[in-house]
C-alpha positions as CSV (number, residue, x, y, z in Angstrom):
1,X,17.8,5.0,0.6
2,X,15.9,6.9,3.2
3,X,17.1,10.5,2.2
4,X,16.2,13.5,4.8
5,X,16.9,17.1,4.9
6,X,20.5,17.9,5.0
7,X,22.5,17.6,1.1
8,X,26.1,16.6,2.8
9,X,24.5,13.3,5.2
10,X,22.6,12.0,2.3
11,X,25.7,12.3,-0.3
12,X,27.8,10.2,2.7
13,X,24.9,7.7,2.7
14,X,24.6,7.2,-1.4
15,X,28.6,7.3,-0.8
16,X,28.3,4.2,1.3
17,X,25.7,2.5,-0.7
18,X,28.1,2.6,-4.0
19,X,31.2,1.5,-2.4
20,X,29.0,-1.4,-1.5
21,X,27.9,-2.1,-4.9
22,X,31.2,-2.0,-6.3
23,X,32.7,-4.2,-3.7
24,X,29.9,-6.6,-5.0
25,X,31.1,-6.1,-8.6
26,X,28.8,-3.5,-10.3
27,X,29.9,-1.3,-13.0
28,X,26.8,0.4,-13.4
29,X,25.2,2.2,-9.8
30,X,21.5,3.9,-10.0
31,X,20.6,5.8,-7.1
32,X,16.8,6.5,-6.3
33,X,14.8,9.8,-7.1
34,X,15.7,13.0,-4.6
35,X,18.6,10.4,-3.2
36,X,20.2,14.0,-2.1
37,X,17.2,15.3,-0.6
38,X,13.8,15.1,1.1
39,X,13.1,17.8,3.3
40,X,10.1,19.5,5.2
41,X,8.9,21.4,2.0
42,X,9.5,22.0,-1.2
43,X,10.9,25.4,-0.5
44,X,13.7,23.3,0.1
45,X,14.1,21.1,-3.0
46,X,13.9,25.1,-4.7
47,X,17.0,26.2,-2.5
48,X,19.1,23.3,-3.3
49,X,18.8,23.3,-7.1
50,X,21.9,23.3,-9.3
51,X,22.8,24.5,-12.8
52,X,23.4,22.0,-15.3
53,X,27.0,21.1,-14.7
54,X,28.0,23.0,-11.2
55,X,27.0,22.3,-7.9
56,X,27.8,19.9,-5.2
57,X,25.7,17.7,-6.3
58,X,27.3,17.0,-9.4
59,X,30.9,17.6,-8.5
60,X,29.8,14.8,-6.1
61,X,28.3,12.1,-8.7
62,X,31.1,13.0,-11.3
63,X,34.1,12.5,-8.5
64,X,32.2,9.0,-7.5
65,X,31.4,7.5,-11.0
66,X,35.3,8.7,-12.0
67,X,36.5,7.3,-8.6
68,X,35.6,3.6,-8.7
69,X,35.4,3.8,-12.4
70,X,31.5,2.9,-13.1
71,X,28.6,4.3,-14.8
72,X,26.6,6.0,-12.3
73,X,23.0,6.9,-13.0
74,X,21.7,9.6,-10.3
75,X,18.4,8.8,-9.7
76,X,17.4,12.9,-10.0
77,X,18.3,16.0,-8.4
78,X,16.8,19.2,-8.2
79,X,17.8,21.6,-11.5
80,X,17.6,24.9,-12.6
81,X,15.1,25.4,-15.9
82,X,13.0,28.6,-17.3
83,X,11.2,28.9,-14.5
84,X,12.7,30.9,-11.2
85,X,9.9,29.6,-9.0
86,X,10.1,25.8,-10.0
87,X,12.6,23.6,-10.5
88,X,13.5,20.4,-12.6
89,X,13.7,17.0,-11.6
90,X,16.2,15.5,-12.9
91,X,18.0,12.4,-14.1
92,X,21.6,12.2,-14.7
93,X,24.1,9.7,-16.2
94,X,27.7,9.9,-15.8
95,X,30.2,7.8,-17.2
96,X,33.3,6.0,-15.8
97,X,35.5,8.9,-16.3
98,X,33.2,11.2,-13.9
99,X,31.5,13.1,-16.9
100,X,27.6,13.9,-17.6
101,X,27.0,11.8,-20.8
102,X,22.6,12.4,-20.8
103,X,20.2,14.0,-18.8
104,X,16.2,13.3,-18.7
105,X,13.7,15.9,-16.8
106,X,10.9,14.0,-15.6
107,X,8.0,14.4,-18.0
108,X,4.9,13.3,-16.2
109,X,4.5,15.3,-12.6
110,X,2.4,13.7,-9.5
111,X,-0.5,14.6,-8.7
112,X,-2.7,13.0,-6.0
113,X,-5.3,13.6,-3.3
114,X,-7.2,11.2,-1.3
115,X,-8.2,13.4,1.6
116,X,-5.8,13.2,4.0
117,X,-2.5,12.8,1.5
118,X,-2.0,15.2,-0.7
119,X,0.7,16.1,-3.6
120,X,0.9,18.4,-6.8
121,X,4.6,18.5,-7.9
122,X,3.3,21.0,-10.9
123,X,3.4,23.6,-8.4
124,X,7.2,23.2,-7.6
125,X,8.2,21.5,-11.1
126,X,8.8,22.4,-14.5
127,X,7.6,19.2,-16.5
128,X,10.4,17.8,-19.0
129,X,9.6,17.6,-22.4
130,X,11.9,15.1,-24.4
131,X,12.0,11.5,-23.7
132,X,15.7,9.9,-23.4
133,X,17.5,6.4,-24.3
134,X,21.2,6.3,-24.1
135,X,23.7,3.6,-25.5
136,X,26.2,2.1,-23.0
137,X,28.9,-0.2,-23.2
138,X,26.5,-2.9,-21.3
139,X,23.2,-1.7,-24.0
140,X,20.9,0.9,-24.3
141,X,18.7,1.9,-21.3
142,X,16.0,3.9,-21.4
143,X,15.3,6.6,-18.4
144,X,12.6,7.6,-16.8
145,X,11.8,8.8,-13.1
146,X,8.7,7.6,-10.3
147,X,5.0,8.5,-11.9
148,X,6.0,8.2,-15.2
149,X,5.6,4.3,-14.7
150,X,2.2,5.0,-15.4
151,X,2.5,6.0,-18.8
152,X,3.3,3.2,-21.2
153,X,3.5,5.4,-24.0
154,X,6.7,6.9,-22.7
155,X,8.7,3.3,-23.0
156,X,7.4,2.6,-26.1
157,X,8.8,5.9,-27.9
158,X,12.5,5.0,-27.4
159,X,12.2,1.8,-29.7
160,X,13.8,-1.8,-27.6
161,X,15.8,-1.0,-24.8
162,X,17.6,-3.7,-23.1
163,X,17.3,-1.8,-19.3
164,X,14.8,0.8,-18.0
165,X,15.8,2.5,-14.8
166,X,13.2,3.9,-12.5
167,X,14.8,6.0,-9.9
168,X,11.3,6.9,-7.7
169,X,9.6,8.1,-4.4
170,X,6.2,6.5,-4.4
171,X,4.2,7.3,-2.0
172,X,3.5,4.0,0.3
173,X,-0.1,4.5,-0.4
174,X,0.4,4.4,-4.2
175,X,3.0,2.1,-4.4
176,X,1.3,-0.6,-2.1
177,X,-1.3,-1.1,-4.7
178,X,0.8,-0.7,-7.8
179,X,4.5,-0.1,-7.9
180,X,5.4,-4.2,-8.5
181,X,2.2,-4.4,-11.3
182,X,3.2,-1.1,-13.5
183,X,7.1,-2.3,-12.9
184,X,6.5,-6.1,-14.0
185,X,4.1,-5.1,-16.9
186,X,7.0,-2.5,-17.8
187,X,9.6,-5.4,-18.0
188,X,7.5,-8.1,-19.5
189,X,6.2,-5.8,-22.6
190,X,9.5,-3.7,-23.5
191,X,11.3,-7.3,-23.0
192,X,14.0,-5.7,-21.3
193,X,15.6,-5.5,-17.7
194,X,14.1,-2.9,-15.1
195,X,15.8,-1.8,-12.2
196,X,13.6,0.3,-10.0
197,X,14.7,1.9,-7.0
198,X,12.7,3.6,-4.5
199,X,13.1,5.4,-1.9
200,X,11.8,3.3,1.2
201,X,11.1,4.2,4.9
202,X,9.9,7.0,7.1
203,X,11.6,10.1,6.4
204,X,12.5,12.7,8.7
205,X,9.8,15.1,7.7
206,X,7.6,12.2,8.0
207,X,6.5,11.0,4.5
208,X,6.7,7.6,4.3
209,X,8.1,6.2,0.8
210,X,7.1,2.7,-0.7
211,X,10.5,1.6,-1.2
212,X,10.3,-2.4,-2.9
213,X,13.7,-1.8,-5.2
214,X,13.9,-4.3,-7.3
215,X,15.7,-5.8,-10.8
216,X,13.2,-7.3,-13.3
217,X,14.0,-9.7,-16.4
218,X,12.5,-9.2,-19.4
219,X,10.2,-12.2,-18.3
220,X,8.9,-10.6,-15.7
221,X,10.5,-12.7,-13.3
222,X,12.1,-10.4,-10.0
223,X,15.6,-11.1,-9.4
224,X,16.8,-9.2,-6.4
225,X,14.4,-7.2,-3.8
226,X,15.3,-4.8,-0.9
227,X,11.4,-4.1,0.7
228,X,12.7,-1.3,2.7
229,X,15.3,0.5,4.6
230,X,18.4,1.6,3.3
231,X,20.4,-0.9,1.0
232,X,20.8,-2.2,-2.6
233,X,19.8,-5.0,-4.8
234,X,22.3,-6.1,-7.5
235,X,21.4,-8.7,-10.6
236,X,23.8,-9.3,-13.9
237,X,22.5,-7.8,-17.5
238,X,22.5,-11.0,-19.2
239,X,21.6,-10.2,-23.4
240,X,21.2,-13.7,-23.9
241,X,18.4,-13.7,-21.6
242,X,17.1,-10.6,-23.6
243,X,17.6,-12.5,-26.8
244,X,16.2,-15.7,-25.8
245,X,12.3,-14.0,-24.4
246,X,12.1,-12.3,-27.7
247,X,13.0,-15.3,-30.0
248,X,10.6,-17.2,-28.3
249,X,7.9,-14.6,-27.8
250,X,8.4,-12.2,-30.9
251,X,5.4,-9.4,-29.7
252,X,8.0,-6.6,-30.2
253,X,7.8,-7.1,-33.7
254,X,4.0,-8.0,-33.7
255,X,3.4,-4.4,-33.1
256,X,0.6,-2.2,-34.8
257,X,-0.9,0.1,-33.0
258,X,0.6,3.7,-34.0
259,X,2.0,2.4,-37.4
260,X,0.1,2.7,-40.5
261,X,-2.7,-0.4,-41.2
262,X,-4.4,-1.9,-44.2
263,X,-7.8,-0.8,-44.2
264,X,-10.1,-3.6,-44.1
265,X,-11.7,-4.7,-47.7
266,X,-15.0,-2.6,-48.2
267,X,-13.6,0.0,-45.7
268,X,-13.6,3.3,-47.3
């Protein structure tokens, strides 16, 4: 997507977007970060939060995930927490009968400054502070949104997943010279599917997104791309795939870093 200011034109857009998806088959729909908004400022992200389970928003994602029947993962919106003068960005999954089964608030918040770009989402947002995995009838999937990418650690806490999302808004800066790395290296050491979606364009307050959605095997290997622009990408789950890269390369189970080890002989 290519969100902009107004809540009700992007909600048609993601509308459109998922009634494509479906037509193509999927029963499982993720939807990039802020897909409901990106606007001037973040006085405006503030003024369009939601409490857990009311708001347009989310009368929105559960009507559409109940409506064709799928599991819809909403990239994140903007929450209520503790804080009045910050918000939460957050991830949340419905299920096929329109209601919130899990919800993850980003962990790890932005912060960047190269001289002429600058961001420092810990002055809008209230950092998360649990990570979340979910099981789904298609396996578990881990969540996590945009800079956490850059934080391994994150992906490793939930144990094997089979999928990772990564709903995100990197900036084109960033994401030229990393988004596919961090995403491939995600896939090809959890041994597990990632779908990444990005927002991906100029926006209408003029903040140009990466974009470069894309579905990743657990080989590494990229199976569906959509650079920019609005649009989706779509790629089958396959377990056997899963199963096959870890029988042949075992390194989940090779792990020893953060587990107890033998001392070495003479080490006291």
């Amino acid at each position: 997507m290519v969100s902009g200011p107004r809540v009700a034109e992007n909600l048609v857009a993601a509308g459109r977007l998922v009634a494509e998806a479906v037509d193509q088959g999927a029963g499982a729909v993720a939807l990039p970060e802020y897909f409901p908004l990106i606007g001037a400022d973040d006085g405006a992200r503030l003024a369009a939060r939601e409490p857990l389970g009311q708001g347009p928003i989310q009368d929105w994602l559960a009507e559409t995930a109940s409506r064709y029947g799928l599991w819809l993962f909403a990239g994140s919106i903007p929450l209520l927490g503790r804080d009045p003068g910050r918000m939460l960005n957050s991830s949340l999954v419905f299920d096929p009968a329109g209601t919130c089964v899990a919800r993850y608030d980003k962990i790890h918040l932005f912060a960047f400054d190269n001289g002429s770009e600058r961001y420092d989402e810990a002055a809008s947002i209230e950092a998360g502070q649990a990570p979340v995995a979910l099981e789904t009838p298609f396996g578990r999937v881990g969540l996590s949104i945009c800079y956490d990418l850059r934080f391994p650690e994150l992906y490793r806490h939930w144990g094997p997943v089979d999928l990772i999302l990564v709903p995100a808004a990197f900036t084109e800066v960033t994401g030229r010279a990393h988004w596919e790395i961090l995403l491939r290296a995600r896939a090809i050491e959890n041994q597990c599917y990632v779908l990444a979606v990005g927002q991906g364009g100029r926006h209408e307050n003029g903040r140009l997104t990466h974009g470069n959605t894309m579905i990743i095997d657990p080989w590494g290997e990229i199976l569906d791309r959509k650079a920019k622009g609005p649009g989706l990408v779509i790629a089958e789950l396959d377990h056997e795939r899963i199963a096959a890269v870890r029988r042949q390369l075992p390194a989940l189970g090779h792990r020893t870093m953060g587990f107890p080890l033998e001392a070495p002989e003479g080490a006291s």
